[in-house]
N, C-alpha and C positions, 0 to 999 in steps of 0.2 A: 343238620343245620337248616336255618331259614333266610329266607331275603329277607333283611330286616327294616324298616324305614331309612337308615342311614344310607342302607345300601341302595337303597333304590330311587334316592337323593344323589347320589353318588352316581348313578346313570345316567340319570338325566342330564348331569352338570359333563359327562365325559360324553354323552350323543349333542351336546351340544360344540362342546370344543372339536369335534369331530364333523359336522357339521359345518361348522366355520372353517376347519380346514379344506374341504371338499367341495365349496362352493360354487369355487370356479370349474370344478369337472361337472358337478350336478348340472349348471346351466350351460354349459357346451355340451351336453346330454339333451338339454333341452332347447336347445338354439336347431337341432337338427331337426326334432318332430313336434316342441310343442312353442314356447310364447320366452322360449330364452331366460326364464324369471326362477325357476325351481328353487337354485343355489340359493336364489339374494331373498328370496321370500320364504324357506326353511331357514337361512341364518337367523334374518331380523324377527322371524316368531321364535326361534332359541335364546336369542338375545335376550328377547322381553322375559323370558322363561325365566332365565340365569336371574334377572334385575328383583324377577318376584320369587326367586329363591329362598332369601332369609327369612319372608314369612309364610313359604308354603312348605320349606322343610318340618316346623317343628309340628305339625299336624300328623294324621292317621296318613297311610299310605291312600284310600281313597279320598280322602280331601285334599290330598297334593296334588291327584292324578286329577281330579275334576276340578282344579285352579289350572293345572295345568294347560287343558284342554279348553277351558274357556281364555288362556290368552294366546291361545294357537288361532283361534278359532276368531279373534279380534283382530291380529298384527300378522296373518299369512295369506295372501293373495292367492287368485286362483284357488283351483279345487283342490289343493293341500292343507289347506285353513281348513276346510271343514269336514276331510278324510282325516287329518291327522287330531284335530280333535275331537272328533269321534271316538277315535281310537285311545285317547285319553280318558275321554268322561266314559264311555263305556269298562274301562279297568274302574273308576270311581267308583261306579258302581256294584260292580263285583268286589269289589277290596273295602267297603263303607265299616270303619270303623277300626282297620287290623291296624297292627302296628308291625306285624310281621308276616310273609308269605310263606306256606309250603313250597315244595314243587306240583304238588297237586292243584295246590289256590292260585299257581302263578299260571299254570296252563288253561286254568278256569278262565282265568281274567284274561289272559293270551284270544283266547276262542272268541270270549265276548268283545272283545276291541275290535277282532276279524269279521264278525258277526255284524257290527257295528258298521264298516268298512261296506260289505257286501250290498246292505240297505239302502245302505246313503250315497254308495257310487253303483250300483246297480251293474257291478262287473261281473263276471264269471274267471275262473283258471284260463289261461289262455289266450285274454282279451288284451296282452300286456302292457300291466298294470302291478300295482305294489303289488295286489294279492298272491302275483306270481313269485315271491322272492317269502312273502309270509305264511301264506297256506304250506308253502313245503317245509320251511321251518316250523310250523306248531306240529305237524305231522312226525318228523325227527322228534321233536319235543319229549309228543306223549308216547311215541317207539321207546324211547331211550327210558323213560317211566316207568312205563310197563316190566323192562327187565331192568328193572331197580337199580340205573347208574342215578351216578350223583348230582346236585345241580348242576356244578360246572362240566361234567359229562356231558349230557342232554341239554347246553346251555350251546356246545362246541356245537354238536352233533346238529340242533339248530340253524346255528349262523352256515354252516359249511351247507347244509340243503337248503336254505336261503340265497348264498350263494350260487348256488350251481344253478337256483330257480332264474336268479337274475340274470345272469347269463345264457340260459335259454329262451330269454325275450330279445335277444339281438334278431336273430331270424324273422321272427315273426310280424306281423302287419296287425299295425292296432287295430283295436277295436273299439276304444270308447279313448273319450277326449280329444282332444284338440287335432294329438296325433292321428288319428282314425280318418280329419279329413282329406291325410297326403294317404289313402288308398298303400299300392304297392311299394312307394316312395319312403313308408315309414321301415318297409324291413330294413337291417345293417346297423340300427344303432339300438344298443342298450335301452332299456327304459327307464327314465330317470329317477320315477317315483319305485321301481323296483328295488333300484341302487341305495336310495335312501331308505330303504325300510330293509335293506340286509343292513345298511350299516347300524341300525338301529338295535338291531337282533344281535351284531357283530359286537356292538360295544354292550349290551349287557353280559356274552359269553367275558368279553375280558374285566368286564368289571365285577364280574363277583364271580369270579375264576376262584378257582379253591375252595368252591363253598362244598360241603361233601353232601 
């Protein structure tokens, strides 16, 4: 089976609703190490997502993703506006023209959105940051690949290393953004943008759960 355009229409519209639900923990996440805004500034670039849904679902899966990313990229404040639509227009690009994704083409496009990430936030693993909740899920990803489980296998196997990434940035003392300038002050909380990029990873495992 494939991720097919519906379904991945279908993600975006349940990382949204999920999102909105979480808003208020993402910015008590980020009331402690960064500017308090995380939550309300992922909702309302979701928001605009959703509203430009009905004409960027009937497109290719890269022209969804690079509408996507250019209204991420217009209505999200702070440096999640233009990490998270990186990480859009970059899948655009990789996915220009499909109507359906492998598990091979989605890992492609996985790598290049992190790729994308990496340039434009100039983080490293460890610095914590999303990358710490997504590099350990594309790594699950293409393990789970390799020995030939199925999407929703390697979709699970994902979000749970994504997980466990995110929660090994509680300890740790930023290294880049806002949080970086409370020094030692930053270890003890979560990283916010970690948290929303497992949930990210977490609502495509359950929404194309069953795909074999």
């Amino acid at each position: 089976m494939t991720i097919t355009r519906d379904d991945y229409a279908k993600w975006i519209k349940a990382f949204a609703l999920v999102i909105n639900e979480n808003k208020e923990f993402l910015t008590q996440l980020d009331s402690a190490i960064g500017d308090a805004d995380h939550g309300i500034n992922m909702d309302r670039g979701f928001q605009a997502v959703l509203n430009k849904m009905p004409s960027l679902e009937t497109q290719d899966i890269g022209a969804m993703s690079k509408g996507i990313g250019m209204v991420l990229i217009s209505t999200v404040g702070g440096a999640s506006g233009p990490l998270y639509g990186t990480f859009f227009l970059q899948i655009g690009m990789t996915s220009a023209g499909k109507l359906e994704l492998s598990l091979t083409e989605w890992i492609t496009a996985l790598e290049s959105a992190i790729d994308g990430i990496v340039k434009r936030g100039k983080a490293s693993p460890g610095d914590k940051t999303m990358l710490d909740s997504l590099m350990p899920g594309l790594a699950a990803l293409k393990e789970k690949a390799v020995a030939g489980a199925s999407i929703s296998e390697a979709l699970h196997a994902s979000a749970d290393a994504a997980q466990a990434g995110m929660l090994a940035t509680i300890p740790w003392i930023a290294k880049k953004g806002r949080a970086s300038y409370l020094g030692e002050r930053s270890a003890g909380t979560q990283d916010p943008g970690a948290t929303s990029s497992y949930l990210l990873l977490k609502a495509a495992a359950d929404t194309w759960n069953g795909l074999s």
